[in-house]
C-alpha positions as CSV (number, residue, x, y, z in Angstrom):
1,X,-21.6,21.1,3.6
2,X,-25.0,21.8,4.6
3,X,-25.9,20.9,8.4
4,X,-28.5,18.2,7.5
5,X,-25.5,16.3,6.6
6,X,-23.2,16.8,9.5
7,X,-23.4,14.6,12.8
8,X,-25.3,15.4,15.6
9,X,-23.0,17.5,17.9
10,X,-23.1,14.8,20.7
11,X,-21.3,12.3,17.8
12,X,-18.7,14.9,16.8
13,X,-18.1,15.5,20.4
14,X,-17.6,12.1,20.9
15,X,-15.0,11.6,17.5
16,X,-13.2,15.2,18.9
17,X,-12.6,13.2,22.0
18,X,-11.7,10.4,21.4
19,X,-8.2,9.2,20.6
20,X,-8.7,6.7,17.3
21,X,-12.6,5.9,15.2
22,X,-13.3,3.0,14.2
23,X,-13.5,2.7,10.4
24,X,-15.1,0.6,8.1
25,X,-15.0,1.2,4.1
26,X,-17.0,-0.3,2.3
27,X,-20.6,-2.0,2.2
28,X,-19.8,-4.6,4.6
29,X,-21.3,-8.2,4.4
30,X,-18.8,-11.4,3.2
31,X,-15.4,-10.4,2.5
32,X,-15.7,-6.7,3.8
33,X,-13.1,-4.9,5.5
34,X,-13.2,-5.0,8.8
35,X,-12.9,-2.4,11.6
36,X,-10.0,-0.9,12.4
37,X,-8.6,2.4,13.8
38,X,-7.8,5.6,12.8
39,X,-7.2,9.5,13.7
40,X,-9.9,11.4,13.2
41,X,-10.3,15.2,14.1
42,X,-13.4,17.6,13.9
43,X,-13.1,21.1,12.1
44,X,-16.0,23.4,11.9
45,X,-18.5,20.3,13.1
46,X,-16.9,18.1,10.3
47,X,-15.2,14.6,10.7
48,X,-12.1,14.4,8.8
49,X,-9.7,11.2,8.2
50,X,-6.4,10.8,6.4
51,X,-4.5,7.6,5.3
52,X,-1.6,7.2,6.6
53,X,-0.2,4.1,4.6
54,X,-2.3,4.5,1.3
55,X,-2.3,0.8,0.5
56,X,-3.5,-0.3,-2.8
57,X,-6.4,-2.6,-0.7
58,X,-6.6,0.1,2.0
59,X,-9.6,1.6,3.7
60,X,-9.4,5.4,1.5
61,X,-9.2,3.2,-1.4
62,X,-12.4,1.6,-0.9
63,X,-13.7,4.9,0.0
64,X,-12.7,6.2,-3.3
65,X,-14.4,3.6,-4.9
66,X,-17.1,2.7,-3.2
67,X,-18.1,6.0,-1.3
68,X,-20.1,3.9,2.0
69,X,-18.6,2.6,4.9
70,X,-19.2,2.7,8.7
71,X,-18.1,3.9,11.8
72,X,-17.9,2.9,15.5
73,X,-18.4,5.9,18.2
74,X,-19.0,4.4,21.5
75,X,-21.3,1.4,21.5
76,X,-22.8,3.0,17.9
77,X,-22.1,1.4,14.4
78,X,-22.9,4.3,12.3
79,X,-23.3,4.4,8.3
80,X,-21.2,6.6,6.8
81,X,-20.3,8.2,3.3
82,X,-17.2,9.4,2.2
83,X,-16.3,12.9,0.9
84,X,-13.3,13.6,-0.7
85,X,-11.7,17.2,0.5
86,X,-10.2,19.5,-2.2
87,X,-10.3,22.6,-0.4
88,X,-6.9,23.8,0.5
89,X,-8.4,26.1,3.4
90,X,-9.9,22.8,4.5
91,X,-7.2,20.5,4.7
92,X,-4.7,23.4,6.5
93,X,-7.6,23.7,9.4
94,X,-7.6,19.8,9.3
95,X,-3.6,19.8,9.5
96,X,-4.0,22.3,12.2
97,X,-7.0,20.0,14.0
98,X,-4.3,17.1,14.0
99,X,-1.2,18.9,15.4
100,X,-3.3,20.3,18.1
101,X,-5.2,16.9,18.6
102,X,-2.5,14.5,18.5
103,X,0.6,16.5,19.5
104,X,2.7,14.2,22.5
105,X,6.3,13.4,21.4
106,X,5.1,10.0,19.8
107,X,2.0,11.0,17.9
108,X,4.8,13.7,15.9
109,X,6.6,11.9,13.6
110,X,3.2,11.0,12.5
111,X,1.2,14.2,12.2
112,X,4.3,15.4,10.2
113,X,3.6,12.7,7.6
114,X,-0.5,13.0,7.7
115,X,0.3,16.7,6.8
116,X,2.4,16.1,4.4
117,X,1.3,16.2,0.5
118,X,0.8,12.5,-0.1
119,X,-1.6,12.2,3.4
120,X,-3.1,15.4,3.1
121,X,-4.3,14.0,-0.9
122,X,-6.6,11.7,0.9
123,X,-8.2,14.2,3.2
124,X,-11.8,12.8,3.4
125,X,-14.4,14.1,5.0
126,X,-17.1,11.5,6.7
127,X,-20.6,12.3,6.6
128,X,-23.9,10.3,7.6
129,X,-25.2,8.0,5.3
């Protein structure tokens, strides 16, 4: 992906850091979904999500469908678009990013299931809008 469409380091520094993102799918207004928090990592400057519970209403479902969203870095609301990930060398560095990120005894049990092939299928990539 080109770096026009990358976040500014200081916002992927901020995502790298930080524990969960707020995520919003969607276009927002009445009836939208609302925030709510996921595990993000950053590989090569990139901002990667997975679902975890791949709901049939659920926040990569709206993604698929609707490809806009938002997200919450600090005191920042920031438009968003979603990329879905096919590369295979992609999503093992972003299986990598979250076993290294998110690796205490607790965070395990669900690493092992956002790396395995029903999370890693909704690797999505999150770009500025």
């Amino acid at each position: 992906m080109p770096a026009a469409s990358r976040f500014p380091p200081d916002v992927a520094a901020a995502i790298a850091k930080g524990y969960v993102l707020g995520i919003r799918a969607g276009r927002g207004g009445r009836g939208a979904h609302r925030f709510i928090a996921v595990w993000a990592v950053v590989v090569e400057g990139r901002v990667f999500v997975r679902s975890w519970g791949r709901k049939p209403d659920g926040w990569h479902r709206v993604f698929l469908a609707e490809r806009t969203g938002a997200i919450q870095v600090g005191a920042r609301e920031l438009k968003v678009r979603a990329v879905r990930t096919r590369s295979e060398r992609t999503r093992a560095l972003v299986d990598r990013a979250y076993a290294e990120k998110y690796h205490t005894p607790g965070a395990r049990r669900y690493v092992t299931d956002l790396c395995s092939p029903p999370s890693r299928d909704t690797t999505t990539e999150l770009a500025p809008a």
